[in-house]
HTML snippet that shows the backbone in 3Dmol.js (N, CA, C, O; Angstrom):
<script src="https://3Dmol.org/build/3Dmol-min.js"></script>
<div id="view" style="width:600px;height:400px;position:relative"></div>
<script>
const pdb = `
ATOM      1  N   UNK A   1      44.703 147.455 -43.530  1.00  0.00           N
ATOM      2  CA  UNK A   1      43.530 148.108 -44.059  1.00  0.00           C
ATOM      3  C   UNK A   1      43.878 148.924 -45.285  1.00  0.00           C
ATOM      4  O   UNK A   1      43.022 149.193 -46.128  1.00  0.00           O
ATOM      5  N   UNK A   2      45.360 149.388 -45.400  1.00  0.00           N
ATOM      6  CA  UNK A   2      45.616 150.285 -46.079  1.00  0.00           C
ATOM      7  C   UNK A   2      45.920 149.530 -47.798  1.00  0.00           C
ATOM      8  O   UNK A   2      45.527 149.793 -48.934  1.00  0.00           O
ATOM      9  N   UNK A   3      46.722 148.618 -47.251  1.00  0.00           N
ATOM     10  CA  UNK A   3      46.915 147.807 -48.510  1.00  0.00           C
ATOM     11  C   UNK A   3      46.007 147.507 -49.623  1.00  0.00           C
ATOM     12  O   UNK A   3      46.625 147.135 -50.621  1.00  0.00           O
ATOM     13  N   UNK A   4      44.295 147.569 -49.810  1.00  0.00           N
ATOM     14  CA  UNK A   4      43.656 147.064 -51.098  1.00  0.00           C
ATOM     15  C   UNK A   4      43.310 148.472 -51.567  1.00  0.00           C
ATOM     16  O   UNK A   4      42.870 148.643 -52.704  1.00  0.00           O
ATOM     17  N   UNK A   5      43.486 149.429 -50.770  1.00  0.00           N
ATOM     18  CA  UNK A   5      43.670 150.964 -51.257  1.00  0.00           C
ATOM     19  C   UNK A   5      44.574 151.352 -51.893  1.00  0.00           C
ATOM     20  O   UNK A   5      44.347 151.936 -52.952  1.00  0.00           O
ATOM     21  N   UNK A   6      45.486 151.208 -51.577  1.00  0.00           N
ATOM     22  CA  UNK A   6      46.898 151.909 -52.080  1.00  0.00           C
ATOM     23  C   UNK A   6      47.082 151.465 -53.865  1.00  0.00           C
ATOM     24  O   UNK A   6      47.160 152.320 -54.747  1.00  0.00           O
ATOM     25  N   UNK A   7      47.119 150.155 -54.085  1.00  0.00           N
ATOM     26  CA  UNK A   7      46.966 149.617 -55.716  1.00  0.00           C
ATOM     27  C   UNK A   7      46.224 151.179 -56.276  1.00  0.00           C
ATOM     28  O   UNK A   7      46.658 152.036 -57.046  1.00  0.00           O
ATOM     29  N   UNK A   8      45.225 151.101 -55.677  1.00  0.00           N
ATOM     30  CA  UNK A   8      44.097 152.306 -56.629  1.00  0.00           C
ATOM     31  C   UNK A   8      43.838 153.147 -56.311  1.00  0.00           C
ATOM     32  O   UNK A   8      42.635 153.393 -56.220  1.00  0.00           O
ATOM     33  N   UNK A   9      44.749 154.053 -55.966  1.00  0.00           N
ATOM     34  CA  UNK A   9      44.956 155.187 -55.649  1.00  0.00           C
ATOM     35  C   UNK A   9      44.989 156.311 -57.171  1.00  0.00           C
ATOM     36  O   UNK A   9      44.860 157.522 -57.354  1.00  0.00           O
ATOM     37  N   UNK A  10      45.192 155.322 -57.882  1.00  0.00           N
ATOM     38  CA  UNK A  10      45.767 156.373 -59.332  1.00  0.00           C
ATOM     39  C   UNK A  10      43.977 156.651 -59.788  1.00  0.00           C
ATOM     40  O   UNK A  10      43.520 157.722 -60.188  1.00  0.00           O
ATOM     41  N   UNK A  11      43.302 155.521 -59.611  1.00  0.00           N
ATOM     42  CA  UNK A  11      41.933 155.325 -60.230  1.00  0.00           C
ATOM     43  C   UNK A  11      40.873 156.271 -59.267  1.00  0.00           C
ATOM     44  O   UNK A  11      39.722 156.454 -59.664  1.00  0.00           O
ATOM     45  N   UNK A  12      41.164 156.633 -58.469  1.00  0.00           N
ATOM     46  CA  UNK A  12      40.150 157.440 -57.200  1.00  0.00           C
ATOM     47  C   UNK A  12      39.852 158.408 -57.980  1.00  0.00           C
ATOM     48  O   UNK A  12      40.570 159.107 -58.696  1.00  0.00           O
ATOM     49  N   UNK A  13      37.910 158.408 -57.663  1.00  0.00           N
ATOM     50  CA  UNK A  13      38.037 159.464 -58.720  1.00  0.00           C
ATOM     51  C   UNK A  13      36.678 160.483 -57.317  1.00  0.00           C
ATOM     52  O   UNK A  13      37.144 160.326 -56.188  1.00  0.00           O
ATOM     53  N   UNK A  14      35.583 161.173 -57.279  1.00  0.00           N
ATOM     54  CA  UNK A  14      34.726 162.133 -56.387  1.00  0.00           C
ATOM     55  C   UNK A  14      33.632 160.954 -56.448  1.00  0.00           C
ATOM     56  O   UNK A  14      33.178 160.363 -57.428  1.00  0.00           O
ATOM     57  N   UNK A  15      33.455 160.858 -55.558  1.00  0.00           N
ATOM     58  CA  UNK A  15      31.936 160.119 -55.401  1.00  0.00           C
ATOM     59  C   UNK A  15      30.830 160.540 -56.213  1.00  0.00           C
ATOM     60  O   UNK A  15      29.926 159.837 -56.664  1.00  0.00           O
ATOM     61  N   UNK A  16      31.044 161.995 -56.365  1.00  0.00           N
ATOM     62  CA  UNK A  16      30.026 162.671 -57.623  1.00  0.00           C
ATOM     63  C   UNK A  16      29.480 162.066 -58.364  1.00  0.00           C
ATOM     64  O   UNK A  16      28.281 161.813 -58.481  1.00  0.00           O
ATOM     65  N   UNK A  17      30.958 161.584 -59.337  1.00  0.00           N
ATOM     66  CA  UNK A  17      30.797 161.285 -60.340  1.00  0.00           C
ATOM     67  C   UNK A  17      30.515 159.585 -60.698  1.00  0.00           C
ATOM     68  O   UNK A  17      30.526 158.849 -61.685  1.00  0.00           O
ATOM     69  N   UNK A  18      30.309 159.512 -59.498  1.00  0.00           N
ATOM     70  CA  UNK A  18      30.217 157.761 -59.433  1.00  0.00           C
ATOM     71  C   UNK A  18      28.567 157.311 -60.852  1.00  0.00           C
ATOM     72  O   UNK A  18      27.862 158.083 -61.502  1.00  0.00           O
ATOM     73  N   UNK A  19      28.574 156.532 -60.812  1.00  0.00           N
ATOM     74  CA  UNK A  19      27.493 155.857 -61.860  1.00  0.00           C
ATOM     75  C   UNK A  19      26.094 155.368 -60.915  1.00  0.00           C
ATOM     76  O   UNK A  19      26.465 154.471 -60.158  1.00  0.00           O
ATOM     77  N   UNK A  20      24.972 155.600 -60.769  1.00  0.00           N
ATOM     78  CA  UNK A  20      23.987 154.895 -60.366  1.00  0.00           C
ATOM     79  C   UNK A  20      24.042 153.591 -60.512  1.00  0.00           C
ATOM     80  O   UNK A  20      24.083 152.880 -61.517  1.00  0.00           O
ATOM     81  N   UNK A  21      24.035 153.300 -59.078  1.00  0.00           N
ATOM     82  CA  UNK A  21      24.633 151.211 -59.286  1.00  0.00           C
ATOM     83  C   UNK A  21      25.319 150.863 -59.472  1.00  0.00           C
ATOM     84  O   UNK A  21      25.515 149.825 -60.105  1.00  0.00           O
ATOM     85  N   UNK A  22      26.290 151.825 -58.835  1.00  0.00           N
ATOM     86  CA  UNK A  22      27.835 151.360 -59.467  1.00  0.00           C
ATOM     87  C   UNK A  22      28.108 151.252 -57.838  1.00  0.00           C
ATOM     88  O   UNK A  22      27.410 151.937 -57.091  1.00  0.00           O
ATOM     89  N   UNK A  23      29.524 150.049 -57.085  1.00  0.00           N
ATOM     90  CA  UNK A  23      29.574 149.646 -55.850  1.00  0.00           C
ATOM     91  C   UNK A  23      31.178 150.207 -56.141  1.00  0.00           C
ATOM     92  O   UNK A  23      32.031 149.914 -56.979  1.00  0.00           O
ATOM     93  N   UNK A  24      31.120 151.158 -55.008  1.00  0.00           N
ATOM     94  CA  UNK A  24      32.522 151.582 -55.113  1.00  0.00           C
ATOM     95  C   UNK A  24      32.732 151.216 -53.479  1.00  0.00           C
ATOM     96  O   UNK A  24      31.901 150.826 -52.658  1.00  0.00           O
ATOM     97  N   UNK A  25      34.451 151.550 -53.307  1.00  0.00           N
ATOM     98  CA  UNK A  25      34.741 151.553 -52.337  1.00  0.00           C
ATOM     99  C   UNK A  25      35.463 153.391 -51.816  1.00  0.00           C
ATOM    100  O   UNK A  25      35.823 154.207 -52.665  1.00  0.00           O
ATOM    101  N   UNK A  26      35.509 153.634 -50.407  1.00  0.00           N
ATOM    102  CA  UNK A  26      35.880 155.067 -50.118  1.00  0.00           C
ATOM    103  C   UNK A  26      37.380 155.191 -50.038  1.00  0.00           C
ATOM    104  O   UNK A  26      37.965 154.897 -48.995  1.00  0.00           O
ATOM    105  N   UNK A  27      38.067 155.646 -51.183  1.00  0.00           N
ATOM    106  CA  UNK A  27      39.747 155.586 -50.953  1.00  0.00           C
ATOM    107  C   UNK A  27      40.087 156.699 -50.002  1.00  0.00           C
ATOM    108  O   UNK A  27      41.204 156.497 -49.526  1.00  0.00           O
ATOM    109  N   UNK A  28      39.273 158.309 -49.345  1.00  0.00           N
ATOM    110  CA  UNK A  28      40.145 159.154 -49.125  1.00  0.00           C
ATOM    111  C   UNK A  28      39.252 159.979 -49.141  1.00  0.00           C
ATOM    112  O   UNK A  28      38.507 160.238 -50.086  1.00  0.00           O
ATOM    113  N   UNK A  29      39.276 160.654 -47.632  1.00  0.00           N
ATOM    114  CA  UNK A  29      37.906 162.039 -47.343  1.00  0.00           C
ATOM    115  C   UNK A  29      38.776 162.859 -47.257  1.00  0.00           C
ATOM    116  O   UNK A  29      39.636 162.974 -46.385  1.00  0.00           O
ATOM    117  N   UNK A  30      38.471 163.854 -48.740  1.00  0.00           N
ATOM    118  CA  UNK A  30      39.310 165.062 -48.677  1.00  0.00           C
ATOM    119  C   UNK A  30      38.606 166.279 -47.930  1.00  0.00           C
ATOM    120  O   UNK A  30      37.581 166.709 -48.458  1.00  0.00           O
ATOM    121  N   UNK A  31      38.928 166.711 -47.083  1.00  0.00           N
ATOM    122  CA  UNK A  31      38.403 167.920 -45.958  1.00  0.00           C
ATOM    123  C   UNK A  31      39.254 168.160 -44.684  1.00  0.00           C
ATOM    124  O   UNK A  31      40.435 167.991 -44.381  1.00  0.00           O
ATOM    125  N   UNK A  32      37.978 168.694 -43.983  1.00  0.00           N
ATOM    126  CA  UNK A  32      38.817 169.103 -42.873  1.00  0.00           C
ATOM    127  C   UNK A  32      37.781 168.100 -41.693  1.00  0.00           C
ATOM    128  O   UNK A  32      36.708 167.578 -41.997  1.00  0.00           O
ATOM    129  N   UNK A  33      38.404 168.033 -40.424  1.00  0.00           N
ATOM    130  CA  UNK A  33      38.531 167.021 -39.538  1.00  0.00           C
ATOM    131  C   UNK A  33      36.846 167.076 -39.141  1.00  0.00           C
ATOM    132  O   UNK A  33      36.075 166.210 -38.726  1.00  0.00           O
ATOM    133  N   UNK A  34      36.672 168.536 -39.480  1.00  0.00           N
ATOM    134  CA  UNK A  34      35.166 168.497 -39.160  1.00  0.00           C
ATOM    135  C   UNK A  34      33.926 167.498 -39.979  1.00  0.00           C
ATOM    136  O   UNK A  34      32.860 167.150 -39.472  1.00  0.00           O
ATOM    137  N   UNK A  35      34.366 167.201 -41.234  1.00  0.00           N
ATOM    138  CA  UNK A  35      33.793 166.474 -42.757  1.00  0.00           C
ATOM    139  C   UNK A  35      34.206 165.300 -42.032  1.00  0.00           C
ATOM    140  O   UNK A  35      33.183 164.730 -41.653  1.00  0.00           O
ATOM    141  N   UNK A  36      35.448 164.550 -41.592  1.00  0.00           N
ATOM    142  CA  UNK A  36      35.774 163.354 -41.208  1.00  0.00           C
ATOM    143  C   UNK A  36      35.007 162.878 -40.481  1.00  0.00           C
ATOM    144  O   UNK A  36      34.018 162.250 -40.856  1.00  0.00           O
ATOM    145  N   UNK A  37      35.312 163.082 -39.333  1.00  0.00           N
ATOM    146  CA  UNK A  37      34.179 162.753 -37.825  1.00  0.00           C
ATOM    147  C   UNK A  37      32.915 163.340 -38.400  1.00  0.00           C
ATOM    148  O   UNK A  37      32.095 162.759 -37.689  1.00  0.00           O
ATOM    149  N   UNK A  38      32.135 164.176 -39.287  1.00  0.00           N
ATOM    150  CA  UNK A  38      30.692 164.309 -39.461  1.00  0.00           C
ATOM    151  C   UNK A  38      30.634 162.770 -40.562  1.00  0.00           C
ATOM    152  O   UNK A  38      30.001 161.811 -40.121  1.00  0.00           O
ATOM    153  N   UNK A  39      31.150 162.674 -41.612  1.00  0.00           N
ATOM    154  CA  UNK A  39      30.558 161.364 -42.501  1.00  0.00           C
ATOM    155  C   UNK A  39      31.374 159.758 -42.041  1.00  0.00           C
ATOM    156  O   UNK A  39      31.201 158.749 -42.726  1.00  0.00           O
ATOM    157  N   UNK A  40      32.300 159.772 -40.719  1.00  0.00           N
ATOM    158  CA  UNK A  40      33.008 158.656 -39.814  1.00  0.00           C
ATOM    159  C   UNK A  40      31.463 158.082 -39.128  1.00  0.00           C
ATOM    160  O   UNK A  40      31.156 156.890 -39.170  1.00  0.00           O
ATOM    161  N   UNK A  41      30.585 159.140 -38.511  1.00  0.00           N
ATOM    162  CA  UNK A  41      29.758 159.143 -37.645  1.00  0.00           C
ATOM    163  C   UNK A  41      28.431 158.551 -38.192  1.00  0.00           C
ATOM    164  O   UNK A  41      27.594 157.959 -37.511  1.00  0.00           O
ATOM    165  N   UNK A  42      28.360 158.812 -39.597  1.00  0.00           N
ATOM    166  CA  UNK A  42      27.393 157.946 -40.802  1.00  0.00           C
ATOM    167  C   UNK A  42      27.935 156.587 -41.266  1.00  0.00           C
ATOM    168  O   UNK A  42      27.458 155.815 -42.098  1.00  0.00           O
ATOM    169  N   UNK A  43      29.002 156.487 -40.555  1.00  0.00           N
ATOM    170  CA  UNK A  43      29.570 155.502 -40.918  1.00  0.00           C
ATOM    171  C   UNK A  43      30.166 155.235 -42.455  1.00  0.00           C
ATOM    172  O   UNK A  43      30.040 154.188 -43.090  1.00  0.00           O
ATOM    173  N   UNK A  44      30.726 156.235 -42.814  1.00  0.00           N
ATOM    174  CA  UNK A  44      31.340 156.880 -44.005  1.00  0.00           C
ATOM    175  C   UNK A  44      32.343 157.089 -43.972  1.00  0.00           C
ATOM    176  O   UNK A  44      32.688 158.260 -44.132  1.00  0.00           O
ATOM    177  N   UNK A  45      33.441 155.953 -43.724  1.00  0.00           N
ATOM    178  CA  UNK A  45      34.777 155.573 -43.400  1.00  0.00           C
ATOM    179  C   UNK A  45      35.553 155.280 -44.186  1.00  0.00           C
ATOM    180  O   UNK A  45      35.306 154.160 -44.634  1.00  0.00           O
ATOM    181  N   UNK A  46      36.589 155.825 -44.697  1.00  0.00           N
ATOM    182  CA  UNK A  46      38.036 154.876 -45.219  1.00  0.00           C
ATOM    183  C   UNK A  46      37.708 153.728 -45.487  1.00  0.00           C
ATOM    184  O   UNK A  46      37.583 153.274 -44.350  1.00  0.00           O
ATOM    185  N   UNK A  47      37.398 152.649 -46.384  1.00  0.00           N
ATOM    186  CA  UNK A  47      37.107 150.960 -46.707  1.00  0.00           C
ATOM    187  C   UNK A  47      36.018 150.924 -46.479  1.00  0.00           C
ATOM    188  O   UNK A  47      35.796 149.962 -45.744  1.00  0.00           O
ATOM    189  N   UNK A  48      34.742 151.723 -46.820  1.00  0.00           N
ATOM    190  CA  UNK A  48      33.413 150.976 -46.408  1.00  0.00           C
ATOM    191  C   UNK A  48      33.581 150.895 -48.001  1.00  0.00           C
ATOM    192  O   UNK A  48      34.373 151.437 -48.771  1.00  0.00           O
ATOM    193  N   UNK A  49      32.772 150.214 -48.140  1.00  0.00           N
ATOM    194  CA  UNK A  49      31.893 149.800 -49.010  1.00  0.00           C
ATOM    195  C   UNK A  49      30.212 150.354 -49.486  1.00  0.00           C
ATOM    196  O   UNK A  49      29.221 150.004 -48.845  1.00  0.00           O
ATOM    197  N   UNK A  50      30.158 151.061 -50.443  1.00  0.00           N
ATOM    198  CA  UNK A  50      28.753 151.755 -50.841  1.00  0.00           C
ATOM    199  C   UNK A  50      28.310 151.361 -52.160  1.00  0.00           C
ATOM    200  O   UNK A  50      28.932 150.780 -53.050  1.00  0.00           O
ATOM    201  N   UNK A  51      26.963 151.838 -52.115  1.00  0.00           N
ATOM    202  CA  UNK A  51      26.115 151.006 -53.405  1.00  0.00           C
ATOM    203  C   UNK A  51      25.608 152.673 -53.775  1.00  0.00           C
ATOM    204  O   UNK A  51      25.054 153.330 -52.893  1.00  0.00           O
ATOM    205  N   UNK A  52      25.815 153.162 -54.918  1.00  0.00           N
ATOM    206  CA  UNK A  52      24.943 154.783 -55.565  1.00  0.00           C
ATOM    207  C   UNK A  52      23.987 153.904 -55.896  1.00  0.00           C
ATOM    208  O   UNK A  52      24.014 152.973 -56.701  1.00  0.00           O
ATOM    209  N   UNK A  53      22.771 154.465 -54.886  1.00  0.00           N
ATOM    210  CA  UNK A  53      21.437 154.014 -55.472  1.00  0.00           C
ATOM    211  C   UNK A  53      20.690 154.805 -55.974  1.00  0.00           C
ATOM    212  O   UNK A  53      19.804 154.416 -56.734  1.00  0.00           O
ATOM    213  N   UNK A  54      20.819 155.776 -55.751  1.00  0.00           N
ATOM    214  CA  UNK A  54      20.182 157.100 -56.754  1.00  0.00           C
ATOM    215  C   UNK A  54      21.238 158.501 -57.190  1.00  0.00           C
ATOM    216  O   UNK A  54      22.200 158.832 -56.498  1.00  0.00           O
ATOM    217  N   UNK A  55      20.929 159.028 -58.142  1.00  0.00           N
ATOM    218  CA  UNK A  55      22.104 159.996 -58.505  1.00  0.00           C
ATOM    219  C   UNK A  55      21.446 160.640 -59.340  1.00  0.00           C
ATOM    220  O   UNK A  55      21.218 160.149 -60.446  1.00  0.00           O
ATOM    221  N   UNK A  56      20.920 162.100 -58.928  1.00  0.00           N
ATOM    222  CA  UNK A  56      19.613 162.907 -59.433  1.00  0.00           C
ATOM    223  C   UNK A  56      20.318 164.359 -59.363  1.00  0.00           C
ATOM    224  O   UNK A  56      20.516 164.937 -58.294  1.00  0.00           O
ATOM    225  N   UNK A  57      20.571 164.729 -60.259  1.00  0.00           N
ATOM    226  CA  UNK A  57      20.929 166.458 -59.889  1.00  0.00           C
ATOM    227  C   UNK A  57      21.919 167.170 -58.851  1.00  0.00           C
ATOM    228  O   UNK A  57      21.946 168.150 -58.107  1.00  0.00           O
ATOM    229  N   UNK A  58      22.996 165.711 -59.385  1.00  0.00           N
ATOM    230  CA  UNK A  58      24.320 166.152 -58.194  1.00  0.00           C
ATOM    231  C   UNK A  58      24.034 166.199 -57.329  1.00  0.00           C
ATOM    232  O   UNK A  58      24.750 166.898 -56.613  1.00  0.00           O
ATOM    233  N   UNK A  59      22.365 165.301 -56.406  1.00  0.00           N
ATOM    234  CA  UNK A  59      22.626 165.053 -54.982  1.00  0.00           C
ATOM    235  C   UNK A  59      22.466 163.325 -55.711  1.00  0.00           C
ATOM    236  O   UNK A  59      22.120 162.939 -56.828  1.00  0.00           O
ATOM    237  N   UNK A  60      22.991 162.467 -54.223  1.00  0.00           N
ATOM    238  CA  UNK A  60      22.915 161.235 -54.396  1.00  0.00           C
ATOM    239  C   UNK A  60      22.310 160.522 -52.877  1.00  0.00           C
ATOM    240  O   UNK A  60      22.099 160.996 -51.761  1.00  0.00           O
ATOM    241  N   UNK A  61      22.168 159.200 -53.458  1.00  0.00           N
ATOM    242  CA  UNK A  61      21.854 158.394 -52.199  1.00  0.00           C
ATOM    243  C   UNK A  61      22.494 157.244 -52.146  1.00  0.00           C
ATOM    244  O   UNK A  61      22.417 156.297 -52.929  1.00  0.00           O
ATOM    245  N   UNK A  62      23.107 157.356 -51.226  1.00  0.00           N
ATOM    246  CA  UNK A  62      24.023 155.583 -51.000  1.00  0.00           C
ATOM    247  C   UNK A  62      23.893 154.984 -49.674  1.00  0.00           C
ATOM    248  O   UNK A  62      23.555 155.428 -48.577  1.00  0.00           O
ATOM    249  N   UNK A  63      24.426 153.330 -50.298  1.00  0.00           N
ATOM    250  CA  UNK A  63      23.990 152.322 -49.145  1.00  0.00           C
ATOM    251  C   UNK A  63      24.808 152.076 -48.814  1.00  0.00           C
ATOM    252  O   UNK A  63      25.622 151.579 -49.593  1.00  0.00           O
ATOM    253  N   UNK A  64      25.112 152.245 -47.534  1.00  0.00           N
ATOM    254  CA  UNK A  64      25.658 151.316 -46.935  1.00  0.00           C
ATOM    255  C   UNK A  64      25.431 150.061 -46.191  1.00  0.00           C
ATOM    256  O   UNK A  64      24.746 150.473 -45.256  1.00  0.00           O
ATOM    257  N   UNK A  65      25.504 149.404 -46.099  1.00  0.00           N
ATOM    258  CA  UNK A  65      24.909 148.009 -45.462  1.00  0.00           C
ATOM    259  C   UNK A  65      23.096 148.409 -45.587  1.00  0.00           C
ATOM    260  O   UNK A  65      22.356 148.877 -46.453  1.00  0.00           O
ATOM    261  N   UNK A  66      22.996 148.051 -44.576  1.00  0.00           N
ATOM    262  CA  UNK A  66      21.164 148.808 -44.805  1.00  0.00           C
ATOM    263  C   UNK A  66      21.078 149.941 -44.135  1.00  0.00           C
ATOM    264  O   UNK A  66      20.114 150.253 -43.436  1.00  0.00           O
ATOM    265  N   UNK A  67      22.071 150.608 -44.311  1.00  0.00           N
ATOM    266  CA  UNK A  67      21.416 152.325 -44.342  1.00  0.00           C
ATOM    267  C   UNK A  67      21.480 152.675 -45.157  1.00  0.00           C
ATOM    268  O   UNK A  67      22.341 152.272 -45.939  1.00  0.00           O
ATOM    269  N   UNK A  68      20.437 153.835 -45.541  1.00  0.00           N
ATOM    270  CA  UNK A  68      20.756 155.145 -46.710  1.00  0.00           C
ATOM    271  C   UNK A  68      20.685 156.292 -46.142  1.00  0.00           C
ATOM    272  O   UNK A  68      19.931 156.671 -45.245  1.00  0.00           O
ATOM    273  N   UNK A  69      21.839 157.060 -46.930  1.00  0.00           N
ATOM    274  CA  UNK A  69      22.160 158.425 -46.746  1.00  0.00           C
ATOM    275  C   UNK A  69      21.990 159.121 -47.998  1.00  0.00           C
ATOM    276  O   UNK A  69      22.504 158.796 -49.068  1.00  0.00           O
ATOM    277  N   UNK A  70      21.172 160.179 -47.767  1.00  0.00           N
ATOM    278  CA  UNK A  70      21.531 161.228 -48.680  1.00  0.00           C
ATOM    279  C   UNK A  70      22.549 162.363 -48.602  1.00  0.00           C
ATOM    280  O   UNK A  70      22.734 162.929 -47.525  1.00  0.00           O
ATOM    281  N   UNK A  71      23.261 162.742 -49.780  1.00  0.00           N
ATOM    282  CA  UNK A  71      24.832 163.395 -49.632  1.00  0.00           C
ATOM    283  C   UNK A  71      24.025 164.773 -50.956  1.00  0.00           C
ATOM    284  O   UNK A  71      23.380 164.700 -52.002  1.00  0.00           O
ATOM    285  N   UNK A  72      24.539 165.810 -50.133  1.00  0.00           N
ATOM    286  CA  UNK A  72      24.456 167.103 -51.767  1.00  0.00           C
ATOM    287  C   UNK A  72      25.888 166.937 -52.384  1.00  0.00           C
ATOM    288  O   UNK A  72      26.867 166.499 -51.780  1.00  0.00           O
ATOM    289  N   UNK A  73      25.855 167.299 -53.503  1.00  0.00           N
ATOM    290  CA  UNK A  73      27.056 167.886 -54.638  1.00  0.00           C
ATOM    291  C   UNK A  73      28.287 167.852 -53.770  1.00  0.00           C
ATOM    292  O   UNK A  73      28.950 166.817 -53.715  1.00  0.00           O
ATOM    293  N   UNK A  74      28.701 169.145 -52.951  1.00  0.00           N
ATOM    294  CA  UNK A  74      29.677 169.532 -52.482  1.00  0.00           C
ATOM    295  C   UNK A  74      30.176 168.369 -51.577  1.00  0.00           C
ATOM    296  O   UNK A  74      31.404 168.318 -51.509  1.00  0.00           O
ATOM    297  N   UNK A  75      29.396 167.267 -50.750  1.00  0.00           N
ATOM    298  CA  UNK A  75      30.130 166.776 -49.959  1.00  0.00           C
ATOM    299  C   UNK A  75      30.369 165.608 -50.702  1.00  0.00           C
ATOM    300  O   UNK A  75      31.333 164.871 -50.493  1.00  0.00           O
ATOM    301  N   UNK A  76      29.342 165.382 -51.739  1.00  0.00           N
ATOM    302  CA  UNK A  76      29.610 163.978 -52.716  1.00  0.00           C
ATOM    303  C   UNK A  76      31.258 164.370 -53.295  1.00  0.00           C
ATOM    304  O   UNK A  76      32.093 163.469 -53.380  1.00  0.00           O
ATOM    305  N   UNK A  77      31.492 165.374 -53.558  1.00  0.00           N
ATOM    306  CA  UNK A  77      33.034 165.622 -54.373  1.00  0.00           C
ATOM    307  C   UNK A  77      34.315 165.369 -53.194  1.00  0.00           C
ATOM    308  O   UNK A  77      35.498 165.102 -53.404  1.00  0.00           O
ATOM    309  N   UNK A  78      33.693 165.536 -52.083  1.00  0.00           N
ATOM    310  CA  UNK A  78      34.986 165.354 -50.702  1.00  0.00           C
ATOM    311  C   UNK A  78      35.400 164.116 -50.768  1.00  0.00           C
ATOM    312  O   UNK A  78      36.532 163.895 -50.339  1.00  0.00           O
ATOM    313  N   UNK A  79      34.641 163.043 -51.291  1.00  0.00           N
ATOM    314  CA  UNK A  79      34.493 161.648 -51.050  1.00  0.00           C
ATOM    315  C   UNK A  79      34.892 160.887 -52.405  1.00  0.00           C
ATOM    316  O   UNK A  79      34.349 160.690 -53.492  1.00  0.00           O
ATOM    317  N   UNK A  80      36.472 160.460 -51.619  1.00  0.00           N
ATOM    318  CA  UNK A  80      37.308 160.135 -53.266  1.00  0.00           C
ATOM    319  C   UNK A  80      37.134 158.770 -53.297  1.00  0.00           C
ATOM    320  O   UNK A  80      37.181 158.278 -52.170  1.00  0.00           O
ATOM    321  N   UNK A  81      36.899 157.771 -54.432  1.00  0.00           N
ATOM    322  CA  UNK A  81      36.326 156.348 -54.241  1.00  0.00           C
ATOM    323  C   UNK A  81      36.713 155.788 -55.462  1.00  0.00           C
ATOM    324  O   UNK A  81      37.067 156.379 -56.482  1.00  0.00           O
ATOM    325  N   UNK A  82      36.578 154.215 -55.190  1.00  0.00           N
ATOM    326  CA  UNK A  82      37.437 153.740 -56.196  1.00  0.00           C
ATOM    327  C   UNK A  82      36.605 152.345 -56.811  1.00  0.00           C
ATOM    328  O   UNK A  82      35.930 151.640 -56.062  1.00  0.00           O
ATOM    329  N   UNK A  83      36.747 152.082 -58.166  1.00  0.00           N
ATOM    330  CA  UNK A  83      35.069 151.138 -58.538  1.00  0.00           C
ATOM    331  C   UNK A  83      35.480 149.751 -57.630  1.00  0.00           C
ATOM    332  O   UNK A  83      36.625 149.661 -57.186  1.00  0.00           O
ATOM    333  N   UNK A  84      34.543 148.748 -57.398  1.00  0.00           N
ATOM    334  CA  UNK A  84      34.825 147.622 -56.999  1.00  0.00           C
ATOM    335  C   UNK A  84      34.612 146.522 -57.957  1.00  0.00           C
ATOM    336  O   UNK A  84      34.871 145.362 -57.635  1.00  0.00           O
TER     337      UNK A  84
END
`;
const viewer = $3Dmol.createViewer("view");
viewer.addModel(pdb, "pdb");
viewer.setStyle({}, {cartoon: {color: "spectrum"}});
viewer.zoomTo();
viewer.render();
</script>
């Protein structure tokens, strides 16, 4: 699992700053165990795969498969990701 991560590790940049419509993947939830198991449980895991479908005033909304979540500022920056 770890292996198509590791290459792009140098490129990980905050989910923040991701692009509207841009499909990244999740390299690395920087926090504490409480942030893990709360966005693990959204299914906001290490290798998912997300789509920024909206990105409005440093809050965002992303897809995952057919869910959407909305994320504020602070937890969008926990969430280090890498383009696909």
């Amino acid at each position: 699992m770890n292996s198509g991560t590791d290459a792009s590790a140098g490129s990980a940049f905050p989910l923040a700053m991701a692009r509207e419509g841009s499909r990244v993947r999740i390299h690395k939830l920087v926090g504490g165990k409480g942030l893990e198991m709360r966005l693990t449980s959204l299914g906001l895991n290490v290798g998912s795969e997300i789509v920024v479908s909206l990105h409005q005033g440093g809050k965002l909304v992303v897809l995952r498969e057919e869910t959407r979540l909305a994320l504020g500022a602070g937890m969008a920056h926990k969430i280090l990701v890498v383009e696909r």
